[in-house]
C-alpha positions in Angstrom: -6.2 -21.0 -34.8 -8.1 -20.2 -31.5 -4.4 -19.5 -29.8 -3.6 -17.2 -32.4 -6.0 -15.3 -32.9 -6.0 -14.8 -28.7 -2.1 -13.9 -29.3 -3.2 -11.4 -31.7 -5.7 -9.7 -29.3 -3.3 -9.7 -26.4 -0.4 -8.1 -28.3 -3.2 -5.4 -29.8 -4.3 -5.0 -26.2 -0.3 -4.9 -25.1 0.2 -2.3 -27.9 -3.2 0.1 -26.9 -1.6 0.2 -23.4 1.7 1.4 -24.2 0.2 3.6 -27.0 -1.7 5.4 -23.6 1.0 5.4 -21.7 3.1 7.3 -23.9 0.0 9.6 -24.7 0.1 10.4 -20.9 3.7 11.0 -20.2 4.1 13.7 -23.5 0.6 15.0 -22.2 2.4 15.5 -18.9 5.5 16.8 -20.6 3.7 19.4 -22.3 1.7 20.6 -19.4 5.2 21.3 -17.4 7.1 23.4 -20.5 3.7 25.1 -20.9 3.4 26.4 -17.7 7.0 26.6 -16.7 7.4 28.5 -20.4 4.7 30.7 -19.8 5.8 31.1 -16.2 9.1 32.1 -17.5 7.5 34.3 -20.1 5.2 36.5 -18.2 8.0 36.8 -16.0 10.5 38.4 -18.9 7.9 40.4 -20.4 6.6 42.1 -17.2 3.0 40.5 -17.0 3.9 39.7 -13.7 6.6 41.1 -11.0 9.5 38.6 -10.3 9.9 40.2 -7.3 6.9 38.8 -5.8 6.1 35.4 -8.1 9.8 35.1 -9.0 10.5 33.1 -12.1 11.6 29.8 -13.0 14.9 30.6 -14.2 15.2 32.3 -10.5 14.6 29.2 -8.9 17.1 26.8 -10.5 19.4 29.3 -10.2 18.6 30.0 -6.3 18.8 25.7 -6.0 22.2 26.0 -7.4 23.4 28.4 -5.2 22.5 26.3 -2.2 23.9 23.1 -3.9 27.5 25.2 -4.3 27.9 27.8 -2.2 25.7 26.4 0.7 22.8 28.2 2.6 23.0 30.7 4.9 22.4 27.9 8.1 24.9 25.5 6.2 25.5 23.3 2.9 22.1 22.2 2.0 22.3 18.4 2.5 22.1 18.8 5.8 18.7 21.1 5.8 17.3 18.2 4.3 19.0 15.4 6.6 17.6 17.3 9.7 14.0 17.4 8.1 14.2 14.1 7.0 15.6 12.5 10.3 12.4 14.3 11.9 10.1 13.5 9.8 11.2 9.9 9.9 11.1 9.6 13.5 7.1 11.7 13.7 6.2 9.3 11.1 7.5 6.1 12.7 6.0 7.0 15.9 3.0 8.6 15.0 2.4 5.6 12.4 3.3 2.8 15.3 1.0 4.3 17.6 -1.6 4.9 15.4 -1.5 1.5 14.6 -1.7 0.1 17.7 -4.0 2.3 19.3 -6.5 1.5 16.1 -6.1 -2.1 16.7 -6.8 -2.1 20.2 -9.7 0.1 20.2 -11.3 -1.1 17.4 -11.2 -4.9 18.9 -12.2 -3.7 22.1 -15.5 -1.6 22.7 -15.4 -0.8 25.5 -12.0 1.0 25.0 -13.4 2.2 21.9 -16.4 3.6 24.1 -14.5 5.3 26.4 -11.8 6.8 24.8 -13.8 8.0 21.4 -15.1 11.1 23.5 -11.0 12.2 24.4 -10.2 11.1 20.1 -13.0 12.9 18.9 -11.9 16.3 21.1 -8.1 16.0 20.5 -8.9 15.5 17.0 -10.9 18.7 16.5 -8.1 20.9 17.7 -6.2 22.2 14.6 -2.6 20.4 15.0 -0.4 22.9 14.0 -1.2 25.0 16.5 0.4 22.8 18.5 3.7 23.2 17.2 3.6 26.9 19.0 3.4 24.8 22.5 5.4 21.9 21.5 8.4 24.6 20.6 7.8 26.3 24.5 7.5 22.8 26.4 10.7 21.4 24.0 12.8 24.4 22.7 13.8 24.9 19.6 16.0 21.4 19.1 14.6 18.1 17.3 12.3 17.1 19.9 9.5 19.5 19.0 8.9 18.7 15.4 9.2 15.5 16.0 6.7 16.1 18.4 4.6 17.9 15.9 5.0 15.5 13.3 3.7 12.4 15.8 1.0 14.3 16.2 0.1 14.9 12.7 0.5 11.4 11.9 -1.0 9.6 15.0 -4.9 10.5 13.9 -4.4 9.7 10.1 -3.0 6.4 10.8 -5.4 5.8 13.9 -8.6 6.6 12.1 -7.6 3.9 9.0 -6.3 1.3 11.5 -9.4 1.8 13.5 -11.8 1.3 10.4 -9.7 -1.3 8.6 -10.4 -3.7 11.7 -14.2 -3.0 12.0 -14.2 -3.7 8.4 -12.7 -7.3 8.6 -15.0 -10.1 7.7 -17.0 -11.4 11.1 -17.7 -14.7 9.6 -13.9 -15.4 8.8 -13.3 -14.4 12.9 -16.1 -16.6 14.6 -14.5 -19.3 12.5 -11.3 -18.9 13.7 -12.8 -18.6 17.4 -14.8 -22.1 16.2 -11.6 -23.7 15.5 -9.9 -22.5 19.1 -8.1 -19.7 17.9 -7.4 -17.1 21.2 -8.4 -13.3 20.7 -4.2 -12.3 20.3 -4.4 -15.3 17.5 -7.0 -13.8 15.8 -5.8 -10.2 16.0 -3.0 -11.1 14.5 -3.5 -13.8 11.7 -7.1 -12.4 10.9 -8.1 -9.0 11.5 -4.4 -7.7 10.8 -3.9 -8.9 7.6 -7.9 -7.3 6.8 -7.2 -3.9 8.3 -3.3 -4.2 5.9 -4.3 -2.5 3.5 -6.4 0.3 5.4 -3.3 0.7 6.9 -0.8 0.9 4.2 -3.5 3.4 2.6 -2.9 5.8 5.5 0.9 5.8 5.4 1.0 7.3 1.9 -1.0 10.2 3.5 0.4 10.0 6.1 4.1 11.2 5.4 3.1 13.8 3.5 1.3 14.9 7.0 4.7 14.5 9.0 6.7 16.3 6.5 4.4 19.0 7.3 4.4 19.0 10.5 8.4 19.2 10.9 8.3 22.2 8.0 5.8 24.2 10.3 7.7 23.6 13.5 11.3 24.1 11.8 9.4 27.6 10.4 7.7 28.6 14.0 11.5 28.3 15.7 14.8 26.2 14.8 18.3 26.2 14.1 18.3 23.9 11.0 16.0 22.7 8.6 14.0 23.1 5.1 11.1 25.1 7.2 14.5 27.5 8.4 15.2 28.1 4.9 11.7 28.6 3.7 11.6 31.2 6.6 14.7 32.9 6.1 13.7 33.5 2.6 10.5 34.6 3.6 11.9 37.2 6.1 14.4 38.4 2.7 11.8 38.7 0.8 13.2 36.3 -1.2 10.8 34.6 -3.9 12.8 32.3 -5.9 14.3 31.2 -2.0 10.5 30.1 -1.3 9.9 28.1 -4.3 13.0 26.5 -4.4 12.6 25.6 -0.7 8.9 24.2 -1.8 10.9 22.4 -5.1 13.1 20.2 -2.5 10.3 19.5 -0.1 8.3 18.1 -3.4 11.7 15.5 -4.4 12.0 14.6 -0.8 8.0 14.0 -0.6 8.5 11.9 -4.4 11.0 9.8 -3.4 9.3 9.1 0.0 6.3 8.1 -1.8 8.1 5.9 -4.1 9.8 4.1 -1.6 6.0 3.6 0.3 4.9 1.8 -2.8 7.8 0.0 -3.4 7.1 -1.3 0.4 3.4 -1.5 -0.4 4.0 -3.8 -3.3 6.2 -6.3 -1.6 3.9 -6.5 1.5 1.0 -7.3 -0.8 2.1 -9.4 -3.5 -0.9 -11.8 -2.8 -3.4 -8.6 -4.1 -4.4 -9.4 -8.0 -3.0 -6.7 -10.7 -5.7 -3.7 -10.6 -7.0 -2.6 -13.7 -9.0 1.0 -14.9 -11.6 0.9 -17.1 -8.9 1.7 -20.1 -7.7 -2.1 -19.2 -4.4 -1.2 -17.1 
């Protein structure tokens, strides 16, 4: 009786859950029709000039345009290839660096003591101004947005790697010392696996920084690119150009973050399931 009635709770608990979840994906559906209705209507009816705030309708229309016809630097697949390919490459080196840089300084102190000074300078200089002298050192080709987005990256990833190790458990390291284990051992099968998820935190963050980064150099100079197009439109006066622009940075970010939890989730299967307060 004791098994059933513990059946009967779990399915009611099952049922609660998908109940919510429903709630929250028609809640979610409403919010978009509302505001892309009303969007849409204020446009129609004049409350607001479609010149300037452009309207929905504008948009899909200007994304189908580029999907056809092509934009006016070429089809636009390959806009998105070349911001992709350098955001890829900013985030792969700004996150490997980071990483290593916040592991060695944060198990060494006296690195950590002499170097914190030059972190804590380069870190207070708003980033993308750089991209201004990355584009006059590098020209106008790959190299400087890539540039831009290392740098964008490199702090954001640092700054979590850097924390994640001074947060690792100092009892479970003098063990390991205890039992023999060199300082490379104990990097690696200690305070690595402590600072992981520290780490992994700062990568979904940290895309979003390097997409940015290759957007803003591609919009201060460059031949190709989804920071081209947003400027071109820009310099048209082109609205619906803008948003749509803004529309395919936002799929390329979502499916970028998607694949980083997918990633996340295989890396850490040993985590327990997470719950809310709502019991999911």
């Amino acid at each position: 009786m004791h098994e059933v009635e513990l059946r009967q709770v779990e399915l009611e608990a099952l049922g609660r859950m998908r109940r919510r979840q429903n709630l929250v994906h028609a809640l979610r559906v409403a919010v978009l029709v509302v505001t892309l209705g009303g969007w849409e209507l204020a446009g129609r009816m004049g409350w607001i000039d479609p010149f300037f705030f452009s309207m929905p309708s504008m948009i899909v229309g200007q994304i189908w345009t580029w999907i056809t016809e092509g934009t006016s630097q070429g089809p636009l697949w390959v806009q998105v290839l070349v911001t992709l390919e350098e955001t890829a490459l900013g985030f792969l080196i700004g996150g490997v660096g980071g990483v290593i840089a916040g592991i060695a300084l944060g198990r060494n102190k006296l690195l950590a003591d002499v170097f914190s000074l030059y972190i804590k300078i380069a870190n207070s200089i708003p980033r993308v101004v750089l991209g201004s002298v990355f584009i006059i050192a590098l020209g106008l080709g790959m190299a400087s947005k890539v540039a831009l987005a290392v740098v964008m990256v490199f702090f954001v990833v640092f700054a979590n790697a850097f924390q994640g190790v001074r947060e690792a458990d100092r009892n479970l390291i003098a063990n390991a010392h205890i039992l023999g284990a060199t300082k490379r051992q104990v990097t690696m099968t200690v305070v690595l696996p402590a600072a992981m998820s520290w780490i992994l935190a700062s990568l979904h963050v940290s895309f979003g920084f390097a997409l940015v980064g290759a957007v803003v150099g591609e919009f201060l100079g460059s031949r190709q690119g989804i920071g081209l197009l947003i400027s071109t439109a820009q310099g048209a006066f082109n609205a619906a150009g803008v948003f749509a622009a803004m529309i395919v940075l936002a799929v390329v970010a979502l499916g970028a973050e998607f694949l980083l939890t997918q990633f996340e989730n295989r890396l850490l299967k040993w985590r327990p399931p997470q719950f809310t307060e709502n019991g999911h």
